[in-house]
VMD Tcl script that draws the C-alpha trace (Angstrom):
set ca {
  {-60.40 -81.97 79.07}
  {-59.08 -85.27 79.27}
  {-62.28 -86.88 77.21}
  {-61.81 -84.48 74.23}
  {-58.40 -85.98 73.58}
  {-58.88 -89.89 74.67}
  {-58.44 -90.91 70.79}
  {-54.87 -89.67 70.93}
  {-53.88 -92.23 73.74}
  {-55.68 -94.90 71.98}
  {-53.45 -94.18 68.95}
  {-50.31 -94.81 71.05}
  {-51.39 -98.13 72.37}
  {-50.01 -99.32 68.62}
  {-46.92 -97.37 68.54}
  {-44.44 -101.07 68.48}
  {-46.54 -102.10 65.73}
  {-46.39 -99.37 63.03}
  {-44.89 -100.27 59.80}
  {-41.49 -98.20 58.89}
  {-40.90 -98.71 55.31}
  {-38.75 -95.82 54.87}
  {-36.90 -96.72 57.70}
  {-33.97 -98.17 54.84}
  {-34.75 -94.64 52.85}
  {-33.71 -92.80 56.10}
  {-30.89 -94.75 57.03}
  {-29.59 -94.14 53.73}
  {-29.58 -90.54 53.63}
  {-28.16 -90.61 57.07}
  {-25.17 -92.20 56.08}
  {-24.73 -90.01 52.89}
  {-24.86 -86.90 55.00}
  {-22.93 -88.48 57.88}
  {-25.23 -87.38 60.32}
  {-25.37 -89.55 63.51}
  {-29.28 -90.71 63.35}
  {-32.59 -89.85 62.17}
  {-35.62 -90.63 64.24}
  {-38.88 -89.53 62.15}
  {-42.72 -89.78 62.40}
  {-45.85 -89.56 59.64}
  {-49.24 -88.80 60.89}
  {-52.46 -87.96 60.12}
  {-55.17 -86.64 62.25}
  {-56.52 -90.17 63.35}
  {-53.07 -92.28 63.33}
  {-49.46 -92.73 63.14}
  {-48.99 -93.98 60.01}
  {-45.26 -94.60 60.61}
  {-42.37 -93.64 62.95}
  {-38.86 -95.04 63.23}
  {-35.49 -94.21 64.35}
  {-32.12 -95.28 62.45}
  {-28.48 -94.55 64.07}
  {-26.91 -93.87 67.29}
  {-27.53 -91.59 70.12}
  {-23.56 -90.94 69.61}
  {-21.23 -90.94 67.39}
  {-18.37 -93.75 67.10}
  {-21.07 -96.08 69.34}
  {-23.44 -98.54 69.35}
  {-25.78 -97.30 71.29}
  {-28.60 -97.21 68.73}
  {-31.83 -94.64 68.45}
  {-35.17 -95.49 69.23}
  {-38.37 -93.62 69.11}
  {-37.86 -93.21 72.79}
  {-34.83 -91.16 72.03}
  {-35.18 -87.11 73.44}
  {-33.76 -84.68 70.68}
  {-32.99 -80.79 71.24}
  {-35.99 -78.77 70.08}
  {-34.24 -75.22 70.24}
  {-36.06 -72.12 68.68}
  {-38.87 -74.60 67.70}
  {-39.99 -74.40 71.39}
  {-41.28 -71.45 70.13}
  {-44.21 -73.20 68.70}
  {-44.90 -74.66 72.16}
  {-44.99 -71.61 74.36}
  {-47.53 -70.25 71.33}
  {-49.65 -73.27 72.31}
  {-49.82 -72.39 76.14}
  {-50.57 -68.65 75.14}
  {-53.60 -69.34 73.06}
  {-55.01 -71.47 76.07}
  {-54.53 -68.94 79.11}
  {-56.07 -66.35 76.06}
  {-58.67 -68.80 75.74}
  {-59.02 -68.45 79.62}
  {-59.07 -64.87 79.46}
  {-55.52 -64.46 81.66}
  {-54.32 -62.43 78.83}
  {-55.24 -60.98 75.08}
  {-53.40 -61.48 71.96}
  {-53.00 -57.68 71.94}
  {-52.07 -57.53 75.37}
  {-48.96 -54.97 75.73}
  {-45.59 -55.95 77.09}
  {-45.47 -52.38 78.80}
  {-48.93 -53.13 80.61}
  {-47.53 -56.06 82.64}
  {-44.23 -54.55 83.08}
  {-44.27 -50.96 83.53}
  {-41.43 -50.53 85.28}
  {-39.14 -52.31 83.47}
  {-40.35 -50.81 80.28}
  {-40.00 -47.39 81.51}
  {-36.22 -47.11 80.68}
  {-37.39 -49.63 77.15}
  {-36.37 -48.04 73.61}
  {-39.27 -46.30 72.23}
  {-40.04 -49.16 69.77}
  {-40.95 -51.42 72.39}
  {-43.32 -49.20 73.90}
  {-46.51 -50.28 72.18}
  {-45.36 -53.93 71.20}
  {-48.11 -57.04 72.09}
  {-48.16 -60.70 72.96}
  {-48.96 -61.27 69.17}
  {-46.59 -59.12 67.64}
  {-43.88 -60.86 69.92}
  {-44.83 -64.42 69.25}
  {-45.50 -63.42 65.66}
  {-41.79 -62.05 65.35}
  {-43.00 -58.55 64.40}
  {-41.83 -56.93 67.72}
  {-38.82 -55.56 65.94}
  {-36.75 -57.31 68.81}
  {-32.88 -57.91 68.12}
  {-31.70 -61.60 66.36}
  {-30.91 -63.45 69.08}
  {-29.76 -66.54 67.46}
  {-26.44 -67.41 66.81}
  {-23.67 -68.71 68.95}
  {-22.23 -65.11 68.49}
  {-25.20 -63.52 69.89}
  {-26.26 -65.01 72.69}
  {-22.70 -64.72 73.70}
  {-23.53 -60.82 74.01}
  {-26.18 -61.79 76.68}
  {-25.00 -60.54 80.04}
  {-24.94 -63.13 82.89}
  {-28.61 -63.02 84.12}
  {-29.45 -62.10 87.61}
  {-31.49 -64.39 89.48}
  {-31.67 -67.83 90.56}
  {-35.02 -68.97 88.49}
  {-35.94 -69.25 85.32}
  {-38.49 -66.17 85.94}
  {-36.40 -63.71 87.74}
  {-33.69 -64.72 85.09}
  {-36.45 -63.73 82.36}
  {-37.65 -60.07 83.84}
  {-33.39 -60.02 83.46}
  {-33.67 -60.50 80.27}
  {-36.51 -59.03 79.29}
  {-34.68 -55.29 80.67}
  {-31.44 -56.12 78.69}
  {-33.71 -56.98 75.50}
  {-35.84 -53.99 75.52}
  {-32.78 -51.53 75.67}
  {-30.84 -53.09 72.37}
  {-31.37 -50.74 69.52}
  {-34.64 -52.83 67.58}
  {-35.03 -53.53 64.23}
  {-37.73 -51.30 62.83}
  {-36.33 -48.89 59.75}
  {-36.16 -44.97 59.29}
  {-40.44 -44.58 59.25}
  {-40.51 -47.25 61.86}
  {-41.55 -50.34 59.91}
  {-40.53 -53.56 61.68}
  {-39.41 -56.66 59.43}
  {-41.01 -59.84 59.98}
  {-37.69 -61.47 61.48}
  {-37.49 -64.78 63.30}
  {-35.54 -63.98 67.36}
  {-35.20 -66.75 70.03}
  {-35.70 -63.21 72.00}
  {-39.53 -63.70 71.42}
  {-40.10 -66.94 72.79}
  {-38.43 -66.02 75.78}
  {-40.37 -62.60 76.50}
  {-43.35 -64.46 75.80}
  {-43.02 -66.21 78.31}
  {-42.50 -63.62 80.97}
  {-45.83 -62.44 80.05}
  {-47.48 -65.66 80.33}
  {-45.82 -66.33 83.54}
  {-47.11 -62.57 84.63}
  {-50.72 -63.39 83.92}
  {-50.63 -66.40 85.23}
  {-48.36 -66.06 88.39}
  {-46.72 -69.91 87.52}
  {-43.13 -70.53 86.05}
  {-42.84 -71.57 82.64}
  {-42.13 -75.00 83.75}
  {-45.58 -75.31 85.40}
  {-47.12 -74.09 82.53}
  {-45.96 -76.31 80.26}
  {-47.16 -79.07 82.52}
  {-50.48 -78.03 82.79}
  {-50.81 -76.80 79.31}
  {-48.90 -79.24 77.32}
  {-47.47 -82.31 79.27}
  {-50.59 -83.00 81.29}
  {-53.60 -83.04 78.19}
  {-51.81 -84.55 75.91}
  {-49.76 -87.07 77.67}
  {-46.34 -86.13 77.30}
  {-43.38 -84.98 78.73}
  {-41.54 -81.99 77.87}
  {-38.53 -81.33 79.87}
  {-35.89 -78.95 79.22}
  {-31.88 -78.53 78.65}
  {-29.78 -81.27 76.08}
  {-30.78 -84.51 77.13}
  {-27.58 -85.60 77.66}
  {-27.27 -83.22 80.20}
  {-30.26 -84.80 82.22}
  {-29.17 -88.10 81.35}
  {-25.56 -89.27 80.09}
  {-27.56 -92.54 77.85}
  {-29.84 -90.27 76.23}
  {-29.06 -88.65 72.69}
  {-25.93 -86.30 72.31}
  {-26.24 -83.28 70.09}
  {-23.34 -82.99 67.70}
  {-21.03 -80.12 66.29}
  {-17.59 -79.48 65.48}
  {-14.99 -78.86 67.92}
  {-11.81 -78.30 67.16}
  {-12.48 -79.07 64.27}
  {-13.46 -83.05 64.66}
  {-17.24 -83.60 64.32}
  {-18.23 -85.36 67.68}
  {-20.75 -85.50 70.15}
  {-21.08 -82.40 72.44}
  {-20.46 -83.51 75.98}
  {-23.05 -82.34 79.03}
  {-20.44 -79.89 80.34}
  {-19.71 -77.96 76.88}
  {-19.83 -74.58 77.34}
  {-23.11 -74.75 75.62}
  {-24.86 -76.58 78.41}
  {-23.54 -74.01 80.49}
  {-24.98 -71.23 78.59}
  {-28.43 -72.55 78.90}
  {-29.46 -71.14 81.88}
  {-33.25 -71.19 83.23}
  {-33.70 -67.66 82.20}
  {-33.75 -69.35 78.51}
  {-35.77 -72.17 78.56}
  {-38.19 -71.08 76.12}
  {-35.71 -71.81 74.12}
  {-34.12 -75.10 75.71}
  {-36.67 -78.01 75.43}
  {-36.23 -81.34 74.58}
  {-38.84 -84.52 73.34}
  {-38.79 -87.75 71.54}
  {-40.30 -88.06 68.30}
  {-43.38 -90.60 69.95}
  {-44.14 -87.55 72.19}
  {-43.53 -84.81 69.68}
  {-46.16 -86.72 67.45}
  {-48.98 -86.18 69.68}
  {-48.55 -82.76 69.61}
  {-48.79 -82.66 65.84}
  {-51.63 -85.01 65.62}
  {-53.31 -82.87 67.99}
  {-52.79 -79.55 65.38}
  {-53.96 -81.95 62.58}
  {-57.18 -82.43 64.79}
  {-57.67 -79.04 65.39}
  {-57.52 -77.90 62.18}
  {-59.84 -80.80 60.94}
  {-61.85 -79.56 63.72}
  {-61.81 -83.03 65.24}
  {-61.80 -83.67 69.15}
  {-58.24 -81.64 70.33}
  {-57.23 -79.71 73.11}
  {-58.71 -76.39 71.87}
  {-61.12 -74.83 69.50}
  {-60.35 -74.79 65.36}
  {-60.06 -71.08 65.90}
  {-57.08 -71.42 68.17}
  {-55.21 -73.48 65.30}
  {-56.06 -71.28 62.74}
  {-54.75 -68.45 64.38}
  {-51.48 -70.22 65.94}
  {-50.71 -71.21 62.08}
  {-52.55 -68.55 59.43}
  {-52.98 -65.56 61.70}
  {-50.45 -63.68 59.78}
  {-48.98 -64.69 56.70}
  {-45.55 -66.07 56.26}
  {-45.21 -66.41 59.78}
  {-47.34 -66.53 62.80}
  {-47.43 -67.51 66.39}
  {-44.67 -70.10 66.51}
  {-45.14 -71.01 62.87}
  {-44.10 -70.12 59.43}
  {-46.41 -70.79 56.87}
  {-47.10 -70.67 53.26}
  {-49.52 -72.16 50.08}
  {-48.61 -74.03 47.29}
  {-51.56 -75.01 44.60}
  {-54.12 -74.19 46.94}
  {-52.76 -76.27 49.97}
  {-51.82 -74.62 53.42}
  {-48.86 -76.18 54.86}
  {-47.56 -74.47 58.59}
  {-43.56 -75.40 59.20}
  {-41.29 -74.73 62.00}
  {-37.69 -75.72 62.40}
  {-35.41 -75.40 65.56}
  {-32.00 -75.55 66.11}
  {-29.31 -74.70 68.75}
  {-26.26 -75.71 66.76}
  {-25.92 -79.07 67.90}
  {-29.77 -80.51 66.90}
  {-32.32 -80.07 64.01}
  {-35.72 -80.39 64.52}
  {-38.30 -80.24 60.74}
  {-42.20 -80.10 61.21}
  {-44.65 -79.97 58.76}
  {-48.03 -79.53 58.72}
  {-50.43 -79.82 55.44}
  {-53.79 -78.81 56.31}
  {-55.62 -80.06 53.24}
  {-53.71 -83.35 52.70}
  {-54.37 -84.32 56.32}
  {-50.67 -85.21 57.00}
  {-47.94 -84.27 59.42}
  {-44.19 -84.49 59.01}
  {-41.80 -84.38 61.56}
  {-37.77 -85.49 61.46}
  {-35.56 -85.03 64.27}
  {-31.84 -85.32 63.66}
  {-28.90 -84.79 66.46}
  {-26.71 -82.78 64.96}
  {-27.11 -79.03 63.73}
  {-24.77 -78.10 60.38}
  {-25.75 -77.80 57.35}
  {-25.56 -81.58 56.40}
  {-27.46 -82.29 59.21}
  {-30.18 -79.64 58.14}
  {-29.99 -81.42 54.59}
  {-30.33 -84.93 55.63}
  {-33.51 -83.93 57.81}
  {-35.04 -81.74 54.89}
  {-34.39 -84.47 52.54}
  {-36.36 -87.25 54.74}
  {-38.83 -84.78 54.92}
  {-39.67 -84.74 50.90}
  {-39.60 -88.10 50.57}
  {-41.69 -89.42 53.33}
  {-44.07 -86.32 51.62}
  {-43.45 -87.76 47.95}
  {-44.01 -91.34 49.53}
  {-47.76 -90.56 51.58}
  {-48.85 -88.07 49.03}
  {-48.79 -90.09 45.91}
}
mol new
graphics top color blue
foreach p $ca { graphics top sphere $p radius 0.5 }
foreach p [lrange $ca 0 end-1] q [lrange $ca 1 end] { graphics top cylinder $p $q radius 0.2 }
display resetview
């Protein structure tokens, strides 16, 4: 394993010299949106063409962004617990079409009816029918979860999901809705069929082959210095501090939900997609990045997609109120986009949506 993806630790051996010629375009729109920073990377399957990172890991400080930084990846975590599935299918631990009432009979025994026949795919593809399970508002609703790990916490969860009334219509048609519900059930299967915690999966699956490291809750939580996610309270804009009640609310049960990266890690794992794709040397078969991306169209297993002149570009943003995370991939051009920003409003969502299409107007001229 660790041969197929040598190339993308020779690529990081450069990372201090990489130009950053938007870096003044980025800075810009940060400080028109008045969002604290902007740390953002442009890839293509063989290289970082350019990475930087302009502001401050908190507002009304000096203490400036680097590459380095860790930023909140919320929902788009999603995308990452897709990537461990399609290796322990690849493994044969579990199918695509695997049912969530196979592996847990007993809790699904007192499930709603609509969650009787529901698979890994249709879960990570958001077709389950599951409840939204998005806002501040509704995870509020979620009862305190028994247990005192992040998998007992999730079976928890998994029982309360399965009882809410779903979303499928009068002749049982379920929309094609985005719920951090998904990502989280998801990963009580893959922690079924593989008897490890999500933790340990994500270390073997992700952190270990491509030489990152994932960890999990706001950074500032795990480290005071890091970046601060930002958000309105009372109704100042300011950085949310460790113990706001958000950090409390993230409890292990949800950390499919609750990851966190910098941008220089976060850009291997889109160069390694690119690769895949191309099929170059990456972690897994093309196959396995086809399906993560195009399986289904519109969205698939941790990714939205859609075509535009003949070009396939997969997308995935993430948010838990206080941080936006933008990723774009475009299949045909050979180029990855990603923008991390930490706050999670609308102007934030703007500013990082805005880098985005110019860094694409910039490298696709």
């Amino acid at each position: 394993m660790t041969k197929r993806i040598l190339p993308l630790f020779f690529l990081f051996g450069f990372l201090s010299t990489m130009a950053q010629e938007m870096a003044p375009v980025a800075d810009s729109i940060r400080k028109s949106r008045f969002v604290p920073s902007l740390t953002y990377a442009v890839m293509s399957s063989d290289s970082v063409i350019e990475m930087a990172a302009v502001g401050v890991k908190k507002l009304r400080t000096h203490d400036t962004v680097t590459v380095k930084s860790r930023y909140h990846l919320g929902n788009n975590t999603t995308g990452l617990t897709a990537y461990i599935a399609a290796q322990l299918v690849a493994k044969g631990k579990i199918m695509w079409n695997t049912k969530l009432a196979v592996l847990f009979p007993d809790i699904m025994k007192g499930a709603r009816p609509e969650y009787k026949d529901i698979t890994l795919a249709d879960i990570l593809s958001q077709r389950a029918g599951l409840i939204s399970f998005n806002t501040v508002d509704e995870i509020r609703k979620m009862p305190a979860l028994r247990g005192k790990d992040g998998p007992a916490q999730r079976k928890d969860f998994l029982e309360w999901i399965t009882r809410q009334r779903g979303l499928a219509d009068s002749e049982g048609k379920k929309p094609v809705r985005y719920t951090n519900a998904g990502s989280i059930v998801a990963a009580a299967m893959l922690e079924k069929v593989s008897d490890k915690p999500y933790k340990e999966l994500m270390e073997e699956y992700v952190n270990k082959p491509l030489d990152i490291n994932v960890k999990f809750r706001f950074p500032n939580r795990n480290d005071i210095k890091d970046t601060w996610g930002h958000a309105n309270i009372a109704g100042v804009f300011q950085g949310v501090p460790p113990d706001d009640w958000w950090g409390l609310l993230i409890t292990p049960g949800l950390e499919p939900i609750d990851a966190n990266l910098s941008i220089e890690d976060y850009a291997k794992f889109a160069i390694d997609n690119l690769r895949g794709l191309e099929n170059k040397k990456a972690l897994m078969p093309q196959r396995a990045y086809q399906l993560l991306q195009y399986a289904y169209p519109d969205y698939s297993m941790g990714w939205g997609n859609l075509e535009v002149d003949g070009n396939h570009i997969a997308e995935s943003d993430g948010t838990l109120t206080t941080f936006f995370v933008h990723i774009e991939v475009h299949k045909e051009k050979d180029l990855a986009i990603v923008v991390f920003c930490n706050a999670g409003n609308n102007a934030a969502k703007g500013a990082a949506l805005n880098l985005a299409r110019e860094l694409r107007l910039h490298y696709m001229k």
